[in-house]
PDB file as gemmi writes it, atoms N, CA and C in Angstrom:
CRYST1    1.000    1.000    1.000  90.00  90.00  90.00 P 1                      
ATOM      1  N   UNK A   1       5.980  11.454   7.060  1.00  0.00           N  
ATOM      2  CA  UNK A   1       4.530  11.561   7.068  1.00  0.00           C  
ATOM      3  C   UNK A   1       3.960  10.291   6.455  1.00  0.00           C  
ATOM      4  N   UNK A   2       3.390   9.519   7.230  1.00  0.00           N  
ATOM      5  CA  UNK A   2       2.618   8.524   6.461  1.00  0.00           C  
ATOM      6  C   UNK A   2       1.136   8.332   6.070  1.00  0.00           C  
ATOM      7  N   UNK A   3       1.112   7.704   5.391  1.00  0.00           N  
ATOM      8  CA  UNK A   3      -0.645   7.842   4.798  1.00  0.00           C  
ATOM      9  C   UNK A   3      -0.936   6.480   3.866  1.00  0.00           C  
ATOM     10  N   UNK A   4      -2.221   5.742   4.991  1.00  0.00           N  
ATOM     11  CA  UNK A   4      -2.337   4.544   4.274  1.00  0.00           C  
ATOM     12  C   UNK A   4      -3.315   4.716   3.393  1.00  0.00           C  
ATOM     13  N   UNK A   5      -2.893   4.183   2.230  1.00  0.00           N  
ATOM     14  CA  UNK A   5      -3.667   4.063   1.066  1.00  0.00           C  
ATOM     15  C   UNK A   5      -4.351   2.748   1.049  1.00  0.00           C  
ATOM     16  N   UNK A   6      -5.974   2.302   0.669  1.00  0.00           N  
ATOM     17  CA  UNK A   6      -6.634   1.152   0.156  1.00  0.00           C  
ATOM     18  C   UNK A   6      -6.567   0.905  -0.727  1.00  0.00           C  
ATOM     19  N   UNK A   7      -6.324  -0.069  -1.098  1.00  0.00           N  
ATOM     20  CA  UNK A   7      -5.853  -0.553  -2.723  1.00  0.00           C  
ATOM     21  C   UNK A   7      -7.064  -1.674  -3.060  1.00  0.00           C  
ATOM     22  N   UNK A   8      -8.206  -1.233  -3.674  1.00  0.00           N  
ATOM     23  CA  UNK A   8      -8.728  -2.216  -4.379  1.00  0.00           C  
ATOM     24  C   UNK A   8      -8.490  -3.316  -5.104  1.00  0.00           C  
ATOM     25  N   UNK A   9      -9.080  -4.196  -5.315  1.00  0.00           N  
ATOM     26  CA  UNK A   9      -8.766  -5.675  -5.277  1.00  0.00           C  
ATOM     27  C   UNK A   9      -8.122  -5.536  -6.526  1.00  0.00           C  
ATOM     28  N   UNK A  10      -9.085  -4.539  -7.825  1.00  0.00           N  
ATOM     29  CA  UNK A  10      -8.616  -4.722  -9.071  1.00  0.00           C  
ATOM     30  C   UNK A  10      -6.901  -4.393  -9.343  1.00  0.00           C  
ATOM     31  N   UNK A  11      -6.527  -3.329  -8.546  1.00  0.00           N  
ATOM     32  CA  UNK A  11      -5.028  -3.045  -8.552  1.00  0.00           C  
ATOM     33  C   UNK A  11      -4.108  -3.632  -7.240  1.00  0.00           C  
ATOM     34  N   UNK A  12      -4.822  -4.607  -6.721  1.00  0.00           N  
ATOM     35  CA  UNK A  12      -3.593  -5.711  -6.085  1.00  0.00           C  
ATOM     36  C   UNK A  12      -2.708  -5.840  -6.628  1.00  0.00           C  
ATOM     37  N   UNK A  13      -3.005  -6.231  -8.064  1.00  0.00           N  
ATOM     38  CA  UNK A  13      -1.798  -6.808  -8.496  1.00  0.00           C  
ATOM     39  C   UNK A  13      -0.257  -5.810  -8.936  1.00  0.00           C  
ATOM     40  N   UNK A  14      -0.232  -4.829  -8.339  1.00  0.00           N  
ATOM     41  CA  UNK A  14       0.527  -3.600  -8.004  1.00  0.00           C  
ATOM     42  C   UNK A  14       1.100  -3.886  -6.970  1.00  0.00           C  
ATOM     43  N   UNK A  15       0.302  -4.513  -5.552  1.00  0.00           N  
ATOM     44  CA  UNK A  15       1.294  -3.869  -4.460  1.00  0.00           C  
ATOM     45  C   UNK A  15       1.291  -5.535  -3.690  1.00  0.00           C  
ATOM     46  N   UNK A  16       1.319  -6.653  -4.600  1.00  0.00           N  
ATOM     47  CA  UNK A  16       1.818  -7.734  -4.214  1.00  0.00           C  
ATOM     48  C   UNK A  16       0.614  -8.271  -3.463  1.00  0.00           C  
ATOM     49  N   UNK A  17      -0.673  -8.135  -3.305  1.00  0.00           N  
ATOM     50  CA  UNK A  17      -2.032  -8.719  -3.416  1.00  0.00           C  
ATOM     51  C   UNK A  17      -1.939  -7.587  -1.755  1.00  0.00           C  
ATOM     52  N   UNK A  18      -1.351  -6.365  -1.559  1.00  0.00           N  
ATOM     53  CA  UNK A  18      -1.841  -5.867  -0.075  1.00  0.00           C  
ATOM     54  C   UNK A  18      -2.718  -4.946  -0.197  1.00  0.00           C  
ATOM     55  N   UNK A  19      -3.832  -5.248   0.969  1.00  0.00           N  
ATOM     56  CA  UNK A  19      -5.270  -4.685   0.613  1.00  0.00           C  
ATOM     57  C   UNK A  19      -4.509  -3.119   0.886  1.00  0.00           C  
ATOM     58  N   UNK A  20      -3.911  -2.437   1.479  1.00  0.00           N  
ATOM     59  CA  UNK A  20      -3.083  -1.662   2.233  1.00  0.00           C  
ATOM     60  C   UNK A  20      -1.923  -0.940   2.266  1.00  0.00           C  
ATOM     61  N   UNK A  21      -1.298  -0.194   1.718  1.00  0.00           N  
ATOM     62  CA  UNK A  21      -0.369   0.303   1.687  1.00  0.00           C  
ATOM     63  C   UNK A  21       0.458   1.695   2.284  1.00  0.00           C  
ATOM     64  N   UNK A  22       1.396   2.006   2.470  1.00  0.00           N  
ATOM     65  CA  UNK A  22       1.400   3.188   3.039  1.00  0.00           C  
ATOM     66  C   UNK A  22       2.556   4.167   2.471  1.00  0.00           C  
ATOM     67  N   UNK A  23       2.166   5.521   2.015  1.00  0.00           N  
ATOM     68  CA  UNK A  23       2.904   6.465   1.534  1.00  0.00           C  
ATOM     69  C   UNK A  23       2.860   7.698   2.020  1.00  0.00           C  
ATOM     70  N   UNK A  24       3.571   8.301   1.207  1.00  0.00           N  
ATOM     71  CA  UNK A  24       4.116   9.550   1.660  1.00  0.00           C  
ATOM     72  C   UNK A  24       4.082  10.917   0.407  1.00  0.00           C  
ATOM     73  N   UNK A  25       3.827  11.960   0.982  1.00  0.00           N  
ATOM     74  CA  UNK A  25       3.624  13.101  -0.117  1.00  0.00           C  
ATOM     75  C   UNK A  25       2.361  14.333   0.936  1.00  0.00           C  
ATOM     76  N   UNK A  26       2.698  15.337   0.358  1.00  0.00           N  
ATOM     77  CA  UNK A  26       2.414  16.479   1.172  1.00  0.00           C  
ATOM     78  C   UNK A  26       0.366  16.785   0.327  1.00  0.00           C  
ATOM     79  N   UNK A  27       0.783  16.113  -0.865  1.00  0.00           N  
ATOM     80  CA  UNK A  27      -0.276  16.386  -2.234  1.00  0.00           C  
ATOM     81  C   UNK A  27      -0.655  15.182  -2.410  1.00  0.00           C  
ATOM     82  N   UNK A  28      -2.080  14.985  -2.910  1.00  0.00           N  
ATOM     83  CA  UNK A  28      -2.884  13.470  -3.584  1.00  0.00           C  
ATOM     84  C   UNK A  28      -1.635  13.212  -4.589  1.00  0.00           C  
ATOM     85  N   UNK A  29      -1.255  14.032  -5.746  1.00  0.00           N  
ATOM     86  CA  UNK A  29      -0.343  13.934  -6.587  1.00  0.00           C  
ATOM     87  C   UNK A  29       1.397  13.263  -6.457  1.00  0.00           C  
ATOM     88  N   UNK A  30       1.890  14.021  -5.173  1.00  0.00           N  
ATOM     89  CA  UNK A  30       3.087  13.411  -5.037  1.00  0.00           C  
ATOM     90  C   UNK A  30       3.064  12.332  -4.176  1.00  0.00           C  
ATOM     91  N   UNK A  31       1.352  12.026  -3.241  1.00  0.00           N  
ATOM     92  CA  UNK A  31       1.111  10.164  -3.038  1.00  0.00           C  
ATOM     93  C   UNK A  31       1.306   9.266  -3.990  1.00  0.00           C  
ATOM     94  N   UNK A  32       0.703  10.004  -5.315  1.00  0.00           N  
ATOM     95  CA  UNK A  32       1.054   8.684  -6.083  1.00  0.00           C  
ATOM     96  C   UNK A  32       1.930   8.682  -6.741  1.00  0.00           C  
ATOM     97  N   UNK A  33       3.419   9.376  -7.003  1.00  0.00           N  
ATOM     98  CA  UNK A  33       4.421   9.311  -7.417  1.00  0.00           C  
ATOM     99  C   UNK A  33       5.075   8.487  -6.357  1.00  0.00           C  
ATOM    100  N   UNK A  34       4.825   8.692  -5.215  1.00  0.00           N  
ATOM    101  CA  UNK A  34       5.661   7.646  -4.201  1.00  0.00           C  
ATOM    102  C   UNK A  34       5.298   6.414  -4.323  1.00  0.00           C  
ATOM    103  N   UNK A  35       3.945   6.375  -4.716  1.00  0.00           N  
ATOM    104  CA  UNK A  35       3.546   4.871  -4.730  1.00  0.00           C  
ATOM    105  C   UNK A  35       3.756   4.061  -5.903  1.00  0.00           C  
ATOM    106  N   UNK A  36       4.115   4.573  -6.918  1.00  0.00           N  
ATOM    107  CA  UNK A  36       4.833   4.085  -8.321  1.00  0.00           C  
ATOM    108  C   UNK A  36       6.276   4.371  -7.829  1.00  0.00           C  
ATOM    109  N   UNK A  37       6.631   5.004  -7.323  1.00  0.00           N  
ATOM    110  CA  UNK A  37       8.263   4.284  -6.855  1.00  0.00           C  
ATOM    111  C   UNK A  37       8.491   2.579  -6.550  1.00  0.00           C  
ATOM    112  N   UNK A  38       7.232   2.650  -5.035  1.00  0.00           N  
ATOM    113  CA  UNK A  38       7.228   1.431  -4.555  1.00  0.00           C  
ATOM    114  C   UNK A  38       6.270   0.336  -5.496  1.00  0.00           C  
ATOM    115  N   UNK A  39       5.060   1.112  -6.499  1.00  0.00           N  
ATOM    116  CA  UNK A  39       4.918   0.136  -6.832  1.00  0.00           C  
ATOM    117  C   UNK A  39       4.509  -0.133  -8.258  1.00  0.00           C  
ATOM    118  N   UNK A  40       5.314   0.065  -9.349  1.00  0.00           N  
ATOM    119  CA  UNK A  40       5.382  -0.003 -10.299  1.00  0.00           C  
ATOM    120  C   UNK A  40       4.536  -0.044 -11.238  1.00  0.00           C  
ATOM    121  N   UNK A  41       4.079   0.331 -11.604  1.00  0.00           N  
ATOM    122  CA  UNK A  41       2.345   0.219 -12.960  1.00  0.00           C  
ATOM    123  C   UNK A  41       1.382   1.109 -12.477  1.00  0.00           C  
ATOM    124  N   UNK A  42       1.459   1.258 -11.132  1.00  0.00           N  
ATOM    125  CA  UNK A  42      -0.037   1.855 -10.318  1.00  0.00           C  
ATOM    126  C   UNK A  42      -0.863   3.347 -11.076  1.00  0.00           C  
ATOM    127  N   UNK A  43       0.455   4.343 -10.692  1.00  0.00           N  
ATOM    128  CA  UNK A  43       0.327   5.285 -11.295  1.00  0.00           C  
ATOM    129  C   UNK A  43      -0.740   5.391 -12.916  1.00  0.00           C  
ATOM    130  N   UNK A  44      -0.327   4.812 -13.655  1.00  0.00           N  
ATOM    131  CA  UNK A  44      -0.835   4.724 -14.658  1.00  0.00           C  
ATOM    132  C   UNK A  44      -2.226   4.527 -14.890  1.00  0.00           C  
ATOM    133  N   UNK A  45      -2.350   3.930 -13.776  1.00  0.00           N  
ATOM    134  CA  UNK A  45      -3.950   2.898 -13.636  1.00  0.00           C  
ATOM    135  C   UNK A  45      -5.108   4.117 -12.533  1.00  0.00           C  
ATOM    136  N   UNK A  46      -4.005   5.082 -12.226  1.00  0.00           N  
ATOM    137  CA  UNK A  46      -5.302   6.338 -10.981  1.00  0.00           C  
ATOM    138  C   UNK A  46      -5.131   7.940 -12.199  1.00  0.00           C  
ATOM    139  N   UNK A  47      -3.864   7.910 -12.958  1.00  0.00           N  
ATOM    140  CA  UNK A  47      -3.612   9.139 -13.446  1.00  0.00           C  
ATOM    141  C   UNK A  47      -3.809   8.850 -14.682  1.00  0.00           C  
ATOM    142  N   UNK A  48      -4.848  10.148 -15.562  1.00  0.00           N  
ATOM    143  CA  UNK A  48      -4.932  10.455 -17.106  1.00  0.00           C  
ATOM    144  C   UNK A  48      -4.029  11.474 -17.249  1.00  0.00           C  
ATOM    145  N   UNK A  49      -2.923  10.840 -18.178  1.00  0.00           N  
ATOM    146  CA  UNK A  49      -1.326  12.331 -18.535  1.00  0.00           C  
ATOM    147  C   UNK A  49      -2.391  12.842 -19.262  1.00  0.00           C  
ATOM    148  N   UNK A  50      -3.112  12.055 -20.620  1.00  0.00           N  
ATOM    149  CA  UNK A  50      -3.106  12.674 -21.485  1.00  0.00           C  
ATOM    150  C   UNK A  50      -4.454  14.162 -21.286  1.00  0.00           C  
ATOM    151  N   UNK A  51      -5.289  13.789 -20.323  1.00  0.00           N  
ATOM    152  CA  UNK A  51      -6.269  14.909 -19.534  1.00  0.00           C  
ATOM    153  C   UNK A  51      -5.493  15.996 -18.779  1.00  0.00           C  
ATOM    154  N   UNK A  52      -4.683  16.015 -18.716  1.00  0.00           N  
ATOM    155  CA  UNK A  52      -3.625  17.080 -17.987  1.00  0.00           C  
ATOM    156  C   UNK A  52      -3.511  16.612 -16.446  1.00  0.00           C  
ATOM    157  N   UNK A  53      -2.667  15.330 -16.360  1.00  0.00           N  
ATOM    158  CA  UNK A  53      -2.584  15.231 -15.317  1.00  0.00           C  
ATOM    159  C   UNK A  53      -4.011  15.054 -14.238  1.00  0.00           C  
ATOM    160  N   UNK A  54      -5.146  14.481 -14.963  1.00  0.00           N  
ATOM    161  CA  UNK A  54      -6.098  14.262 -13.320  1.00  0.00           C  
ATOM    162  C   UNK A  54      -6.561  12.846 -13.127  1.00  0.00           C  
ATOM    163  N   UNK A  55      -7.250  12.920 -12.630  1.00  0.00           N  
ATOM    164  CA  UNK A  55      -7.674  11.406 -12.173  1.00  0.00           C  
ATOM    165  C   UNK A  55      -8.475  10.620 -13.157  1.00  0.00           C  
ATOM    166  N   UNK A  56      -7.863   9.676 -13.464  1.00  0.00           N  
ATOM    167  CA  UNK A  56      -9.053   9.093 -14.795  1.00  0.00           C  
ATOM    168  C   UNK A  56     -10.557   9.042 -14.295  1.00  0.00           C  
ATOM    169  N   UNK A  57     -11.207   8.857 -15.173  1.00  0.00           N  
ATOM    170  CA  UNK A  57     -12.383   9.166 -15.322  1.00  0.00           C  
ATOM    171  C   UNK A  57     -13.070   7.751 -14.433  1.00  0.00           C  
ATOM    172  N   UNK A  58     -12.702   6.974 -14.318  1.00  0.00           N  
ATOM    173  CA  UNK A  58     -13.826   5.661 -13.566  1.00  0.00           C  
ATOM    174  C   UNK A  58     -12.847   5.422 -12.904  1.00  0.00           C  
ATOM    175  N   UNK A  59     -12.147   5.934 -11.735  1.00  0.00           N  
ATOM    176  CA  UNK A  59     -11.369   6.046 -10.655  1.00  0.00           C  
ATOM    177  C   UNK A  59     -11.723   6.841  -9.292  1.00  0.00           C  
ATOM    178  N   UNK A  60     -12.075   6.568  -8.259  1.00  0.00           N  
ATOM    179  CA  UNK A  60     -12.965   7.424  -7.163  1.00  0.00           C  
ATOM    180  C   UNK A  60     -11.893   7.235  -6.238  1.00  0.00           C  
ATOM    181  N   UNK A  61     -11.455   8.562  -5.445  1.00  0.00           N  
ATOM    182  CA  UNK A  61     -10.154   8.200  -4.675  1.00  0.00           C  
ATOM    183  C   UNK A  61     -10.926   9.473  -3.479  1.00  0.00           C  
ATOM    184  N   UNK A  62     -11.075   8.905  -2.493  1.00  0.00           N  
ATOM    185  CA  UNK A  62     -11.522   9.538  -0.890  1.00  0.00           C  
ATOM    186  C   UNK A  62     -10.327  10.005  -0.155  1.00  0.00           C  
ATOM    187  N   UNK A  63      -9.972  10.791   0.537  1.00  0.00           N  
ATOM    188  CA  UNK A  63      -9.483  11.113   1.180  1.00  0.00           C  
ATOM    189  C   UNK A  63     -10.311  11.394   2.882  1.00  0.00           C  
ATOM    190  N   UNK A  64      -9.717   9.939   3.836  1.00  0.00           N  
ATOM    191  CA  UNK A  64     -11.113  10.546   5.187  1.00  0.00           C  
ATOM    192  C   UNK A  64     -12.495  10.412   4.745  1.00  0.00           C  
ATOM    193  N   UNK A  65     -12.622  10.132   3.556  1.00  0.00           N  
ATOM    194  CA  UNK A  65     -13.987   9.424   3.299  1.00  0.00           C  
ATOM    195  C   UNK A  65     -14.649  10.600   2.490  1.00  0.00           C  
ATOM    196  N   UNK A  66     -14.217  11.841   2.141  1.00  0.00           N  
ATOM    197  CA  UNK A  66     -14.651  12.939   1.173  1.00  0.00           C  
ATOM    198  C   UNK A  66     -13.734  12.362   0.022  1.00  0.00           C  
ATOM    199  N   UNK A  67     -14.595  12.939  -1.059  1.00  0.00           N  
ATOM    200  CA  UNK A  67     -14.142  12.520  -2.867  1.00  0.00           C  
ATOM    201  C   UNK A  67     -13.448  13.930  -2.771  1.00  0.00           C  
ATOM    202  N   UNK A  68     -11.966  13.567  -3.212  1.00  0.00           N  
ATOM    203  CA  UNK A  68     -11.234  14.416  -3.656  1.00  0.00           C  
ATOM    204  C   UNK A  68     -11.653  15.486  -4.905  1.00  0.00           C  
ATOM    205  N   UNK A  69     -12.135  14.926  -5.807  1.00  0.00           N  
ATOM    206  CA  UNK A  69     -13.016  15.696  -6.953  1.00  0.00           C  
ATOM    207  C   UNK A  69     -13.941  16.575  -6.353  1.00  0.00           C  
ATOM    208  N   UNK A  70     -13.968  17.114  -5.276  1.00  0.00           N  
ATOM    209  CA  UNK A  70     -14.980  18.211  -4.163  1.00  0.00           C  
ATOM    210  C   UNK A  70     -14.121  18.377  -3.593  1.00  0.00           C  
ATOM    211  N   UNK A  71     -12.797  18.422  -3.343  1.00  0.00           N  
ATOM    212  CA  UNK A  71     -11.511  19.023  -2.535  1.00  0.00           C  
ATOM    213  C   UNK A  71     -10.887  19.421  -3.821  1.00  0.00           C  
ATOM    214  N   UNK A  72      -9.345  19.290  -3.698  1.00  0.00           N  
ATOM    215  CA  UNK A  72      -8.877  20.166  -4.682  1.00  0.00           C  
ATOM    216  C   UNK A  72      -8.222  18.840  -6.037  1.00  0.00           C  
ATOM    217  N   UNK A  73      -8.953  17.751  -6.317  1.00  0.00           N  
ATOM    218  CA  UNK A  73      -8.657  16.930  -7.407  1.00  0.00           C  
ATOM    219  C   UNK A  73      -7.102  15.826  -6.583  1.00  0.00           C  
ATOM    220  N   UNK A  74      -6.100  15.938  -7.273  1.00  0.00           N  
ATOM    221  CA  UNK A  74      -5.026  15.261  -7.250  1.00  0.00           C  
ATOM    222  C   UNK A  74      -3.655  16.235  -6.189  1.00  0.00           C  
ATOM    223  N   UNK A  75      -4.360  17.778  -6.641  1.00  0.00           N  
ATOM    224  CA  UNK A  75      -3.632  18.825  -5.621  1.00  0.00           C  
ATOM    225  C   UNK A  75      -4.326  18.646  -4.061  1.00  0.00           C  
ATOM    226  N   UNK A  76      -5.158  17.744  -3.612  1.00  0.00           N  
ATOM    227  CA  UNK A  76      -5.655  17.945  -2.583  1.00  0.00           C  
ATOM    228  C   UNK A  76      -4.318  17.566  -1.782  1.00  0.00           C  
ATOM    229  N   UNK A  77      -4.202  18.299  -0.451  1.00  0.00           N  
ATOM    230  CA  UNK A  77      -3.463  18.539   0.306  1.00  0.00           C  
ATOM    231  C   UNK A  77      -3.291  17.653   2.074  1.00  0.00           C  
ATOM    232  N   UNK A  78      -2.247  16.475   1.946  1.00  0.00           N  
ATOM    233  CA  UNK A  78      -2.614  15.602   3.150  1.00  0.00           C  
ATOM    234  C   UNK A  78      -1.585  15.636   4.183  1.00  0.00           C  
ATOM    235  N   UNK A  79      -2.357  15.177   5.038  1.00  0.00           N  
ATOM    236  CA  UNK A  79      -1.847  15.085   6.259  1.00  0.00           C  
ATOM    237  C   UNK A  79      -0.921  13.956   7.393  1.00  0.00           C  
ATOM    238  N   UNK A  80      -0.260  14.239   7.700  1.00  0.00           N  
ATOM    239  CA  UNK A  80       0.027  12.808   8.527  1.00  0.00           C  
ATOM    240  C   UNK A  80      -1.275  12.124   9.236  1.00  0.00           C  
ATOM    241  N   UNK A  81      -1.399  10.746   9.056  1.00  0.00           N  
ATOM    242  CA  UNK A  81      -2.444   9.783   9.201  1.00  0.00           C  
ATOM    243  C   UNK A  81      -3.612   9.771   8.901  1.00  0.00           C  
ATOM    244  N   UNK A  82      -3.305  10.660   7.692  1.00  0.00           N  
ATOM    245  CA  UNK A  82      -4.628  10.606   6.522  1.00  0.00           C  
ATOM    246  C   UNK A  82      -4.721   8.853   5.927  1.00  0.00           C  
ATOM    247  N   UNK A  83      -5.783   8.837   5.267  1.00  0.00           N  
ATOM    248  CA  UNK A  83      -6.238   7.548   5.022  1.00  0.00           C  
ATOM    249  C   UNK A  83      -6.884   8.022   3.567  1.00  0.00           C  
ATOM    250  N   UNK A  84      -6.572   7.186   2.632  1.00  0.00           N  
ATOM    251  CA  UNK A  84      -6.532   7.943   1.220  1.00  0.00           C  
ATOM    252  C   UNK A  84      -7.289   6.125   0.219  1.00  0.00           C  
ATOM    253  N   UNK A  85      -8.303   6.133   0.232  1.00  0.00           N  
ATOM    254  CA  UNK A  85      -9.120   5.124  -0.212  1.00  0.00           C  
ATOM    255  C   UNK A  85      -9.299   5.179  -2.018  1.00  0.00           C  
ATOM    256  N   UNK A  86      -8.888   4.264  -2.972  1.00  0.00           N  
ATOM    257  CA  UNK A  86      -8.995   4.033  -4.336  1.00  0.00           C  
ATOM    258  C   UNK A  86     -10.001   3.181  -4.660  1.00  0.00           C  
ATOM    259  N   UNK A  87     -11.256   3.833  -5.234  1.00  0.00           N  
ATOM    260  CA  UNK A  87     -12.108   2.469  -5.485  1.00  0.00           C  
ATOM    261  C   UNK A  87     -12.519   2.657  -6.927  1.00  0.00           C  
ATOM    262  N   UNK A  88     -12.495   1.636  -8.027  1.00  0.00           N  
ATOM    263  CA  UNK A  88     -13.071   1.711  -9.091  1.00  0.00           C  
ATOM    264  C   UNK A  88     -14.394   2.350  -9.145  1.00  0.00           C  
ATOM    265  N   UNK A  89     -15.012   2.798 -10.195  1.00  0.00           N  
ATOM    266  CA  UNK A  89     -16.024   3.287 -10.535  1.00  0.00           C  
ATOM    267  C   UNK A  89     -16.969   1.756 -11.098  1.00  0.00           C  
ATOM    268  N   UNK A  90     -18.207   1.579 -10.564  1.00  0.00           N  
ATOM    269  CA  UNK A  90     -18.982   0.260 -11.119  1.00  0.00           C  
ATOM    270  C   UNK A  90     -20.433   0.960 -11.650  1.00  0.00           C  
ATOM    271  N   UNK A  91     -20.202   0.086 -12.603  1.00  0.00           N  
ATOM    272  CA  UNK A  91     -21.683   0.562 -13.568  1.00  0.00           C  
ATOM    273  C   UNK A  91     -21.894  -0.842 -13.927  1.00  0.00           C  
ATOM    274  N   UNK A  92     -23.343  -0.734 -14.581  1.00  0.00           N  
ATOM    275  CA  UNK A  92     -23.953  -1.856 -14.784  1.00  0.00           C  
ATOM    276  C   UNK A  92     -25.591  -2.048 -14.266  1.00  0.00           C  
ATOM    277  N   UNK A  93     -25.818  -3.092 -14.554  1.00  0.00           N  
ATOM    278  CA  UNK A  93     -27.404  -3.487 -13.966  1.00  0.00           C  
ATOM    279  C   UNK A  93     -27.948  -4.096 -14.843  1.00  0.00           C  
ATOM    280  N   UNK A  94     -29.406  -4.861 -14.456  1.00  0.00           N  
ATOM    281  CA  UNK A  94     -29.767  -5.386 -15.757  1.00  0.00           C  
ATOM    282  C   UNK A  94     -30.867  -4.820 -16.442  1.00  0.00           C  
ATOM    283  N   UNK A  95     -31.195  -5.682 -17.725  1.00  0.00           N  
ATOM    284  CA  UNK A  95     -31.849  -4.646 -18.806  1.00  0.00           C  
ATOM    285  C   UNK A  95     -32.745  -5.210 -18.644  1.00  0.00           C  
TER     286      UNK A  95                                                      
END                                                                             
């Protein structure tokens, strides 16, 4: 089952500068255990252990273009040639 993931610019430096990647897992959750197989640090940088396992807090991850946080979090449930998008959270503006 494959499923390409977008990798924002800020966590390139994970998957060797590819805007693109592609994994595997039945769950949002065991996507990104596959993808810290292949790509070492990532994990760390989409998952809060110490929150019980969910998505850190300034991390926005789409699945098909719906926010998983309105599906079922990190248990959301995928499909072959799902398309699974990671984009930082941006704040800011001026005063």
């Amino acid at each position: 089952m494959a499923i390409e993931v977008r990798i924002p610019t800020i966590l390139r430096q994970y998957t060797d500068g590819q805007k693109a990647v592609e994994g595997t897992g039945n769950t949002l959750a065991e996507l990104f255990t596959d993808l810290e197989a292949r790509h070492t640090g990532i994990q760390a940088r989409l998952i809060d252990e110490a929150n019980g396992e969910q998505l850190r807090r300034f991390v926005n991850v789409y699945l098909n273009d719906e926010d998983v946080r309105f599906l079922d979090g990190i248990n959301t449930k995928l499909s072959d040639g799902d398309s699974v998008t990671i984009l930082p959270a941006v704040a800011g503006g001026m005063a």
